[in-house]
VMD Tcl script that builds the backbone (N, CA, C; Angstrom):
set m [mol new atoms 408]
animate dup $m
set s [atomselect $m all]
$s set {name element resname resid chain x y z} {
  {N N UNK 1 A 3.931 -5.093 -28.401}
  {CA C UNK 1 A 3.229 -4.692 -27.191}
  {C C UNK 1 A 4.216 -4.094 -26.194}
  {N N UNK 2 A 3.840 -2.855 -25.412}
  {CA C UNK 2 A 4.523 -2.332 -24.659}
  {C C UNK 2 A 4.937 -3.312 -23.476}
  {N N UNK 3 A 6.062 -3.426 -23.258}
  {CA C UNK 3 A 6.173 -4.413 -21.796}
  {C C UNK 3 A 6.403 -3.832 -20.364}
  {N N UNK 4 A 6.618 -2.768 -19.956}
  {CA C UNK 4 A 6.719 -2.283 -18.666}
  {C C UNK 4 A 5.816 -0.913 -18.588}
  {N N UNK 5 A 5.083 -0.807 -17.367}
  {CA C UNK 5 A 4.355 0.437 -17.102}
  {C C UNK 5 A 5.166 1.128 -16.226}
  {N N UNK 6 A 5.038 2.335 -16.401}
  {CA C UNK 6 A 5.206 3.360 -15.203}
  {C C UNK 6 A 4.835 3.385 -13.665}
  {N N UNK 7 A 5.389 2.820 -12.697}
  {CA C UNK 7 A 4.424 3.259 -11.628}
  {C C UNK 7 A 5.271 4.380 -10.605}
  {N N UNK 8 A 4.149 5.122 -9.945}
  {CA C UNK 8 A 4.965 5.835 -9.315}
  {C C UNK 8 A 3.759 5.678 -7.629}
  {N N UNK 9 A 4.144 6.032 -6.921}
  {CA C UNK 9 A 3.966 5.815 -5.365}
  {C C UNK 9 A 4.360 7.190 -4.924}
  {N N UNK 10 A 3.479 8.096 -4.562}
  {CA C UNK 10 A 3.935 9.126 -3.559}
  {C C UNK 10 A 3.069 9.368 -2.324}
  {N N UNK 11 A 3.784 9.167 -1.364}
  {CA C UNK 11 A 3.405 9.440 0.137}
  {C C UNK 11 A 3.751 10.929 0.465}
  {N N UNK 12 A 2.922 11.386 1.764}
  {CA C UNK 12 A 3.008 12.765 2.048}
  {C C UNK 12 A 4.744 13.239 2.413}
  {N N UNK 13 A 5.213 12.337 2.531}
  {CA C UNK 13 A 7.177 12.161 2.817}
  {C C UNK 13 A 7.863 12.168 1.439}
  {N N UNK 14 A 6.899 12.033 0.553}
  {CA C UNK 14 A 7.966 12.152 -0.981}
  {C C UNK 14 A 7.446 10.649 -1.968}
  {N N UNK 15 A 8.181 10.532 -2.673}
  {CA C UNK 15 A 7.817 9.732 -3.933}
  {C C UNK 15 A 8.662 7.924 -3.324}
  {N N UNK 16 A 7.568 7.500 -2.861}
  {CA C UNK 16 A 8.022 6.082 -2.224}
  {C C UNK 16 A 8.740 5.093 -3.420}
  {N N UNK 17 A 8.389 5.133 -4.582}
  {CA C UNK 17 A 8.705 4.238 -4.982}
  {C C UNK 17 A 8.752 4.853 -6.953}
  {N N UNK 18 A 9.814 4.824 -7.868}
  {CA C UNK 18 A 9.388 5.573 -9.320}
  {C C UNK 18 A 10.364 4.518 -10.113}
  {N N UNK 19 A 9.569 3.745 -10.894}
  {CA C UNK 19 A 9.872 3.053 -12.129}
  {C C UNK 19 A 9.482 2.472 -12.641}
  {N N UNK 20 A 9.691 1.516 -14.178}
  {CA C UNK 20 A 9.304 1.268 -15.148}
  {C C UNK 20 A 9.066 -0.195 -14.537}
  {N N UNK 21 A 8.007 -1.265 -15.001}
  {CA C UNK 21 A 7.654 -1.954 -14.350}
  {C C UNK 21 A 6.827 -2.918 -15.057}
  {N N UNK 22 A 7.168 -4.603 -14.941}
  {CA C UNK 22 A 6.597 -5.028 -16.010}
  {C C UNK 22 A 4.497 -5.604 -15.275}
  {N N UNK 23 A 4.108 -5.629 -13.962}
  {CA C UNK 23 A 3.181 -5.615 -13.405}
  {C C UNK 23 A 2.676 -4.611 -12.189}
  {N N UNK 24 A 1.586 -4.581 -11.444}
  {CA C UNK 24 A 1.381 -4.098 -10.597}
  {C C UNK 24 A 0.103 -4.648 -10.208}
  {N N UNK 25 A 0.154 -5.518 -8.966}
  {CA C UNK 25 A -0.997 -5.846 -8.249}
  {C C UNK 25 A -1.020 -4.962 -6.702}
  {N N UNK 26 A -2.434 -4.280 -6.926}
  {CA C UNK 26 A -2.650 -3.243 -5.472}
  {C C UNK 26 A -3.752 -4.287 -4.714}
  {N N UNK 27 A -4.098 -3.630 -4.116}
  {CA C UNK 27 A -5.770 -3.585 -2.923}
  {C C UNK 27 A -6.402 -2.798 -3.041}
  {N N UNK 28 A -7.464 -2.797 -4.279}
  {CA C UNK 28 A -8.317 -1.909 -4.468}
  {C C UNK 28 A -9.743 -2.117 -3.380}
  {N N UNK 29 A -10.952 -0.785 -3.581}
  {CA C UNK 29 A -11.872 -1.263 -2.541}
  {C C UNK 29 A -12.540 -1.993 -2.933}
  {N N UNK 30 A -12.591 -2.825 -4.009}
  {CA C UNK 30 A -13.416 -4.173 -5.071}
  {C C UNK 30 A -12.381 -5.287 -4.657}
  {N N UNK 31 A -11.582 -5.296 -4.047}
  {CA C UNK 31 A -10.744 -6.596 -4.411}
  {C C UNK 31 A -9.021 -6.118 -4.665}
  {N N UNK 32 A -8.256 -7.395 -5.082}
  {CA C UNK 32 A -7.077 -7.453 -5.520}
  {C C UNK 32 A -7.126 -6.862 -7.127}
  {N N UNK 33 A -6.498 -5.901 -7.748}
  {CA C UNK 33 A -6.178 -5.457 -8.887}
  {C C UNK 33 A -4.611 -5.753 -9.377}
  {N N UNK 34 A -4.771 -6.264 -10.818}
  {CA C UNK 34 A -3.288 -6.510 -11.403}
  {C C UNK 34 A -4.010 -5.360 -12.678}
  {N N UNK 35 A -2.473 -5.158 -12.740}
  {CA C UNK 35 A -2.381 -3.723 -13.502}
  {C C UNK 35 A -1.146 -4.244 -14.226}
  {N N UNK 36 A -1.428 -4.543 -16.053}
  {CA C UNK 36 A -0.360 -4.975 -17.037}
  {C C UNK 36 A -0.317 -3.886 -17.782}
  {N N UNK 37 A 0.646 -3.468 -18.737}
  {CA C UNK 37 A 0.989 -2.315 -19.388}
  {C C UNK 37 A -0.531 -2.298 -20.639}
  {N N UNK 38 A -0.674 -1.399 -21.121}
  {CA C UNK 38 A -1.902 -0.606 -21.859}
  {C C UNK 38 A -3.212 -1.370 -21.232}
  {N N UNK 39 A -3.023 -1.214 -20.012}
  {CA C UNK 39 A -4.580 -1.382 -18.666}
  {C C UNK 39 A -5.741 -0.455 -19.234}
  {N N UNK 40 A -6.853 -0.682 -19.371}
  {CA C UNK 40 A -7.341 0.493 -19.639}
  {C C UNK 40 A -7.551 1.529 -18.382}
  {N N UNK 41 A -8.044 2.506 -18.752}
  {CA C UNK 41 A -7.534 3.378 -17.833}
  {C C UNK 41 A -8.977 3.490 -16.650}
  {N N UNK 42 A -8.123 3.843 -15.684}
  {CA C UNK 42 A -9.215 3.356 -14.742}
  {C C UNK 42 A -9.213 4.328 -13.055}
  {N N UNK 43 A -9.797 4.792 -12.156}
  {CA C UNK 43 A -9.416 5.710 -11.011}
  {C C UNK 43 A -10.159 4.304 -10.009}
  {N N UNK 44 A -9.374 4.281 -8.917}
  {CA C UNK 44 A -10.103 3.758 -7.553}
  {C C UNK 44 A -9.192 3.772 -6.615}
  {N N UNK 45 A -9.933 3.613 -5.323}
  {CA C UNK 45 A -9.839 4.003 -3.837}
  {C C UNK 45 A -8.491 2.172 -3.737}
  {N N UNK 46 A -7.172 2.607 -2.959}
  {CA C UNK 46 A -6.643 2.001 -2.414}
  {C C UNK 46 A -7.122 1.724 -1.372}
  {N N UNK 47 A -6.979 0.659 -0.579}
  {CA C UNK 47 A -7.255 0.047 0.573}
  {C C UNK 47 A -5.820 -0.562 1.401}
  {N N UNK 48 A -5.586 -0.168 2.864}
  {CA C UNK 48 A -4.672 -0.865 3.215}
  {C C UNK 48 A -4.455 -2.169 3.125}
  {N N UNK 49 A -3.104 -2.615 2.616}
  {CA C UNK 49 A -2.715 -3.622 2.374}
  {C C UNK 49 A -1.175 -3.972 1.619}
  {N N UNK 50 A -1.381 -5.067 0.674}
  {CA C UNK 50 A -0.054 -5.166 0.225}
  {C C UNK 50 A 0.068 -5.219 -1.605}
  {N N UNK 51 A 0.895 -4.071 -2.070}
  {CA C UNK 51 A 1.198 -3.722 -3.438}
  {C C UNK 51 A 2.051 -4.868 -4.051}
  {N N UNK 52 A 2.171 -5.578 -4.923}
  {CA C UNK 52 A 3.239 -6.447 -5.347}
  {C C UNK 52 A 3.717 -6.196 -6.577}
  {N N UNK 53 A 4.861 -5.486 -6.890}
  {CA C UNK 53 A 5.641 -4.494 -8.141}
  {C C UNK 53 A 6.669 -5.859 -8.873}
  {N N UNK 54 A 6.118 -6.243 -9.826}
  {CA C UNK 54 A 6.817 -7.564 -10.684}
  {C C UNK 54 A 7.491 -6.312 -11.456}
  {N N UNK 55 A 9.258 -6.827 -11.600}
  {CA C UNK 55 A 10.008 -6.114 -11.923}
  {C C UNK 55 A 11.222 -6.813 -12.720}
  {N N UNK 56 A 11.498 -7.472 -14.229}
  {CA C UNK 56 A 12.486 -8.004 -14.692}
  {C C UNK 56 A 12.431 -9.371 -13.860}
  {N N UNK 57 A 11.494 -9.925 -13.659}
  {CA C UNK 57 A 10.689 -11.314 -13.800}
  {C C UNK 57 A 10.823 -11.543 -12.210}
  {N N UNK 58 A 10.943 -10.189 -10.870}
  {CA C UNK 58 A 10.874 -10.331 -9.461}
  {C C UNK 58 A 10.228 -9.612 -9.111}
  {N N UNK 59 A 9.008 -10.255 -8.146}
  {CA C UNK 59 A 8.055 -9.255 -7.153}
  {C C UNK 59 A 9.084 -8.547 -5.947}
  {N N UNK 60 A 8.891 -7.350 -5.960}
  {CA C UNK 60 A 9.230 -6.335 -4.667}
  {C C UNK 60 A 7.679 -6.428 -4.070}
  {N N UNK 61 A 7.698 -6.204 -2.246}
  {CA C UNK 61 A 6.380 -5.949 -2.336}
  {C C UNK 61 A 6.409 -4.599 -0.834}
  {N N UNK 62 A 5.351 -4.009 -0.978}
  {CA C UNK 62 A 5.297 -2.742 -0.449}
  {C C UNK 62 A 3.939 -2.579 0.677}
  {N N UNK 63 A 4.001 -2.718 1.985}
  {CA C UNK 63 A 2.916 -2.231 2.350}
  {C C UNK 63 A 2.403 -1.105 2.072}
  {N N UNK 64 A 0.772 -0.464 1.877}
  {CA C UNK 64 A 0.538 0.469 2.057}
  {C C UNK 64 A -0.786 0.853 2.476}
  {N N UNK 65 A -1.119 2.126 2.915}
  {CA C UNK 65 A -2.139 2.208 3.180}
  {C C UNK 65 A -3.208 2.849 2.620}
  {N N UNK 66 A -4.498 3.951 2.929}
  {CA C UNK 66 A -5.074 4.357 1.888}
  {C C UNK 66 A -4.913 4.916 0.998}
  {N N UNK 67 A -5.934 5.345 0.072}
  {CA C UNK 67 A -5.110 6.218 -0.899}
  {C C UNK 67 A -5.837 6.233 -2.001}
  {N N UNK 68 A -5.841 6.745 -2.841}
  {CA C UNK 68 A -6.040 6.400 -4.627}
  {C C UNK 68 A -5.290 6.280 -5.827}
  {N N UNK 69 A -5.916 5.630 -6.616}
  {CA C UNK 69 A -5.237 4.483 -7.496}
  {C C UNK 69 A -5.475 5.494 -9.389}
  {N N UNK 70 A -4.874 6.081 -9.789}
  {CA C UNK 70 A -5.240 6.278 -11.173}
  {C C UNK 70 A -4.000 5.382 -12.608}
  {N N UNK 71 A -5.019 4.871 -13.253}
  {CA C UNK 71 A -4.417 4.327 -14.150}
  {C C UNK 71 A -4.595 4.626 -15.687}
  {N N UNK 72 A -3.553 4.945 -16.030}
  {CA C UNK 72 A -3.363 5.133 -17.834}
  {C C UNK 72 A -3.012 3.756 -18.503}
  {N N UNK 73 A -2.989 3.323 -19.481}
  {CA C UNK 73 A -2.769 2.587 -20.467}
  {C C UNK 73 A -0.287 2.295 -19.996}
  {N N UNK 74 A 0.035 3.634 -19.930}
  {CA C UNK 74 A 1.002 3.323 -19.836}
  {C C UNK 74 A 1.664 3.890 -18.054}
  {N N UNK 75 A 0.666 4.299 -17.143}
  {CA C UNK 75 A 1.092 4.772 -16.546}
  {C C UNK 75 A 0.096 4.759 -15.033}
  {N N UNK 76 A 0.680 3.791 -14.053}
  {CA C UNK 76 A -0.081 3.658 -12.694}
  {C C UNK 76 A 0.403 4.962 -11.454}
  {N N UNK 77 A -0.624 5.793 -11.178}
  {CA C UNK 77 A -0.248 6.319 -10.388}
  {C C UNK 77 A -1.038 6.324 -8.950}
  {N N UNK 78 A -0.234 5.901 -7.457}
  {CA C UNK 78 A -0.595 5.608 -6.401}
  {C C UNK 78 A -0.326 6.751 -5.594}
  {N N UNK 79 A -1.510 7.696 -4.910}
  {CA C UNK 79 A -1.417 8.517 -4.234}
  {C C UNK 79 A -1.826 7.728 -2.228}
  {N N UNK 80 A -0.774 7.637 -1.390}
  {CA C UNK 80 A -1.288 7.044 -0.266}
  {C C UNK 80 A -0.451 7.723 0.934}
  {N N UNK 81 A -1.266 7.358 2.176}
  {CA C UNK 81 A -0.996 7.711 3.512}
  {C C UNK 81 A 1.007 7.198 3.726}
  {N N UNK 82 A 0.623 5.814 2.992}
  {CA C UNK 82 A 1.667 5.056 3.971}
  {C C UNK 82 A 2.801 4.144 2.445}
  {N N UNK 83 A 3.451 4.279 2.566}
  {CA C UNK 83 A 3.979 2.734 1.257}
  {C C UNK 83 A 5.739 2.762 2.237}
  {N N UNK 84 A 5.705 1.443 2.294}
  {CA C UNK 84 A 6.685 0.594 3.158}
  {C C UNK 84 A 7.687 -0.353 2.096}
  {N N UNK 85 A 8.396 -0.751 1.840}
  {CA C UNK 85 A 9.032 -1.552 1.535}
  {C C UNK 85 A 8.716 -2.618 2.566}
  {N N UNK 86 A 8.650 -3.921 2.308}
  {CA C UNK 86 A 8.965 -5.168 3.289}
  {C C UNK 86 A 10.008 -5.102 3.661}
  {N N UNK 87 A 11.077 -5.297 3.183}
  {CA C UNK 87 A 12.764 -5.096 3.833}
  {C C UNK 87 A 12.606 -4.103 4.594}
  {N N UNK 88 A 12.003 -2.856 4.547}
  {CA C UNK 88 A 12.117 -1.702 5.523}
  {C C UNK 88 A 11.312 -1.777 6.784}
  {N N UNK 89 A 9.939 -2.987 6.892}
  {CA C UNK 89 A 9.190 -2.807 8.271}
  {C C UNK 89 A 10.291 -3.159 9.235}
  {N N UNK 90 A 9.879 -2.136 10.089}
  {CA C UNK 90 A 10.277 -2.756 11.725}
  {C C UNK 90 A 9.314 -3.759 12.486}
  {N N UNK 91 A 9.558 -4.973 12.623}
  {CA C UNK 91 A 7.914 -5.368 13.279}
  {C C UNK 91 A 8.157 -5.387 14.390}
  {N N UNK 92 A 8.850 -5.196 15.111}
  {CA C UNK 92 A 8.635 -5.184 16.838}
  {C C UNK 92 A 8.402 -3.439 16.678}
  {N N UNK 93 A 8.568 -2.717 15.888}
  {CA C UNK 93 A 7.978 -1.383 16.166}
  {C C UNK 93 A 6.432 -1.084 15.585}
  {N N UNK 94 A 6.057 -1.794 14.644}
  {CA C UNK 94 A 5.219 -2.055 13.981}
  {C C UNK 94 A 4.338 -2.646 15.241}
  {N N UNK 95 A 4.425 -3.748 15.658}
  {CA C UNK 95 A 3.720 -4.533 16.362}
  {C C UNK 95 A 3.258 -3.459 17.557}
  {N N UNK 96 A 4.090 -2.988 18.111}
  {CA C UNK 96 A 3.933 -2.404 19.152}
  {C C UNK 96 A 2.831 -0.841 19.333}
  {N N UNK 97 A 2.758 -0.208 17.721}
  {CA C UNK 97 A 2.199 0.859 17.255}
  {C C UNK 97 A 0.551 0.214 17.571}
  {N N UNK 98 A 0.617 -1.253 16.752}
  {CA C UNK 98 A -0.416 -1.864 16.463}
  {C C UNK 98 A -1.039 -2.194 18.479}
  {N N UNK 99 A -0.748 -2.502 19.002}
  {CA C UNK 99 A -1.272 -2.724 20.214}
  {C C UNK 99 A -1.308 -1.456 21.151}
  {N N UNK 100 A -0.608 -0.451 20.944}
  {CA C UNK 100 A -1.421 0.892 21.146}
  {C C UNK 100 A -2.550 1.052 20.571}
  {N N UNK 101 A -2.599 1.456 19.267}
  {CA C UNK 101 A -4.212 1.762 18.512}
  {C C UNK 101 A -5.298 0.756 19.262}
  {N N UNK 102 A -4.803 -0.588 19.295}
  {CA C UNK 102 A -6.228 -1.481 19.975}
  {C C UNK 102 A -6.084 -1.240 21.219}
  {N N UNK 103 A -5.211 -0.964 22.282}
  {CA C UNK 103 A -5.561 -0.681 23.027}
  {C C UNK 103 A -6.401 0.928 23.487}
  {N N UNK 104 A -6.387 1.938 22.531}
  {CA C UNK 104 A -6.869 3.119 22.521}
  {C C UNK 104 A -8.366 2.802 22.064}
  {N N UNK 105 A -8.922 1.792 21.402}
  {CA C UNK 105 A -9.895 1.797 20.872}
  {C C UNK 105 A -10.894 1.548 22.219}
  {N N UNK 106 A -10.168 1.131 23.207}
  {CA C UNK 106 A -10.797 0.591 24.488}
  {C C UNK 106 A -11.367 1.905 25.539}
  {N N UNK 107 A -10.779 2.769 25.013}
  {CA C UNK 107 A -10.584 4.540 25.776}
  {C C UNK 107 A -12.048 5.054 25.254}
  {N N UNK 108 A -12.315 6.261 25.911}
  {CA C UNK 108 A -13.541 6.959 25.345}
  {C C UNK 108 A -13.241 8.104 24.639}
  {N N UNK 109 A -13.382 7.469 23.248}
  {CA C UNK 109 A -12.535 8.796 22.031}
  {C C UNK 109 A -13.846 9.108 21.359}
  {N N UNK 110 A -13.443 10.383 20.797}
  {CA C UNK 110 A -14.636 11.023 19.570}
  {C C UNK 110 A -14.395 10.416 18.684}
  {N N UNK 111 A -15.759 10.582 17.672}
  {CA C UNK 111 A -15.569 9.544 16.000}
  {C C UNK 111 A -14.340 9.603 15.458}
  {N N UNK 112 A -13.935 11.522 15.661}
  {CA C UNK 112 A -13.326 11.474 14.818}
  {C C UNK 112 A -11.647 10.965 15.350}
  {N N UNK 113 A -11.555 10.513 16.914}
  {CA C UNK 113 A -10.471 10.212 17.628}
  {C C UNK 113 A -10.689 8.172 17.151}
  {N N UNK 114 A -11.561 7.821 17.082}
  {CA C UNK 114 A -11.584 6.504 16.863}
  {C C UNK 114 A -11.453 6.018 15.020}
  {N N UNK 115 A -12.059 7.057 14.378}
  {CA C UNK 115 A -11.219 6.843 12.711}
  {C C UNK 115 A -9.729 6.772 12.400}
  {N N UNK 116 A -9.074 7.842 13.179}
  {CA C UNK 116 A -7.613 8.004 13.402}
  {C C UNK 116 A -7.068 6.980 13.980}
  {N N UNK 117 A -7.664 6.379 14.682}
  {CA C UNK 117 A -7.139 4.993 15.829}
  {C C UNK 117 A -7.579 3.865 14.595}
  {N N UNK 118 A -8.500 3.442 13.868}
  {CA C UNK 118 A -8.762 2.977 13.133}
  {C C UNK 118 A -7.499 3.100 11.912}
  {N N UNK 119 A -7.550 3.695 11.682}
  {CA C UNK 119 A -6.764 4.145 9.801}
  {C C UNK 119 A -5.435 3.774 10.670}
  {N N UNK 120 A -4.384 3.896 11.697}
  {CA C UNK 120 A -3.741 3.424 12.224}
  {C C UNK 120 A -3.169 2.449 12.285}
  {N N UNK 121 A -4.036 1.925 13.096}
  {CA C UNK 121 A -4.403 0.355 13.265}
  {C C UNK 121 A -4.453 -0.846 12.158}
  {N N UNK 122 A -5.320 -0.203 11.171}
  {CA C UNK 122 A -5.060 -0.502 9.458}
  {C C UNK 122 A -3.863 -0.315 8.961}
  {N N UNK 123 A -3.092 0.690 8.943}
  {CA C UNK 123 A -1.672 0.820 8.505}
  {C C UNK 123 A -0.734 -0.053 8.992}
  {N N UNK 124 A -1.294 -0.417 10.762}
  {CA C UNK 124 A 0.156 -1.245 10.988}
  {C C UNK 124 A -0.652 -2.873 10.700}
  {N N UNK 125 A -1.909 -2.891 10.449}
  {CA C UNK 125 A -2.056 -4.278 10.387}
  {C C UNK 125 A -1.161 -4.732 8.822}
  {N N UNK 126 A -1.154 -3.697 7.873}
  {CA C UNK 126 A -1.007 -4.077 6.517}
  {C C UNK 126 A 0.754 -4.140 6.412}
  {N N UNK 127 A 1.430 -3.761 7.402}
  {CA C UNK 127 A 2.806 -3.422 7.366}
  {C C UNK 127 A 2.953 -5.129 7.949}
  {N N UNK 128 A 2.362 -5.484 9.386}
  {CA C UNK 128 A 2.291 -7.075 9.831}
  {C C UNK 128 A 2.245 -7.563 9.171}
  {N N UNK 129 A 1.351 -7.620 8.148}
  {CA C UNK 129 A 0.802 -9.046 6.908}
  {C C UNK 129 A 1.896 -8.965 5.821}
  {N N UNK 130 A 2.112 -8.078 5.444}
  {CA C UNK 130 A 3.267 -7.492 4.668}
  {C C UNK 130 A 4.528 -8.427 4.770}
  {N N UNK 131 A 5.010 -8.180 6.223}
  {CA C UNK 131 A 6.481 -8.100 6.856}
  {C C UNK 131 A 6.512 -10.011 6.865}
  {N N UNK 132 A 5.235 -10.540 7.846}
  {CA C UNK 132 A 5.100 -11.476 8.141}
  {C C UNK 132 A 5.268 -12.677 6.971}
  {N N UNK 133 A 4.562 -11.956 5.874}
  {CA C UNK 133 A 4.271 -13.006 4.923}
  {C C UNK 133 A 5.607 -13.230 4.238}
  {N N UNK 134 A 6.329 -12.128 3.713}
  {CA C UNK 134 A 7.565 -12.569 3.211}
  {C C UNK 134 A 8.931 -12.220 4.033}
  {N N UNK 135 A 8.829 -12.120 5.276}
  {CA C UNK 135 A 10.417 -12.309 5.747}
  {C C UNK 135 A 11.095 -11.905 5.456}
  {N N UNK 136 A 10.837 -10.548 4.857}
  {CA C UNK 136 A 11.836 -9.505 4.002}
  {C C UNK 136 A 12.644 -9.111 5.245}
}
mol reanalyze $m
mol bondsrecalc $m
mol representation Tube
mol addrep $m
């Protein structure tokens, strides 16, 4: 049996994250997804949150935000807004992004000014939960 999948991560800044990989649990819009090598193959909508990349028997874990999810048998590919390393959040910059957006939500914005404040707001909540949970 094959033991490591492919995953690759590219954000609109370049390719967040590229290697061979023995798991992959995302945030799909159904729930938590684990993704083991010959997965059957499968497309769905990422949801902000937190990726966890089991790698030579250690989770790395990655905030990220929306996006879509396509999967091959040997090969996960994550197209998204946002993918963070935990070691890399800033949370006092993070935090601070995050209490702008809620405080903008309080303003009188158009739909399409309050989705943007939204998807935001989502990005830095998932970078918080991220950062918070493991103390990277």
């Amino acid at each position: 049996m094959t033991k490591t999948i492919k995953l690759e991560i590219v954000t609109p800044k370049g390719t967040a994250y590229s290697d061979d990989v023995e798991m992959v649990t995302l945030p799909g819009v159904e729930g938590q997804l684990g993704v083991l090598p010959l997965h059957a193959p499968l497309m769905t909508q990422l949801v902000p949150g937190e990726v966890i990349v089991r790698k030579a028997g250690h989770d790395d874990f990655l905030a990220v935000g929306e996006g879509l999810v396509e999967v091959t048998g040997d090969y996960v590919a994550i197209a998204t807004d946002m993918a963070v390393a935990s070691d890399k959040i800033d949370e006092a910059a993070v935090e601070e992004a995050r209490r702008r957006a809620a405080a903008r939500l309080n303003e009188k914005l158009s739909s399409e000014e309050v989705a943007s404040v939204n998807a935001s707001l989502a990005r830095s909540l998932a970078q918080l939960r991220v950062k918070r949970r493991h103390h990277g």
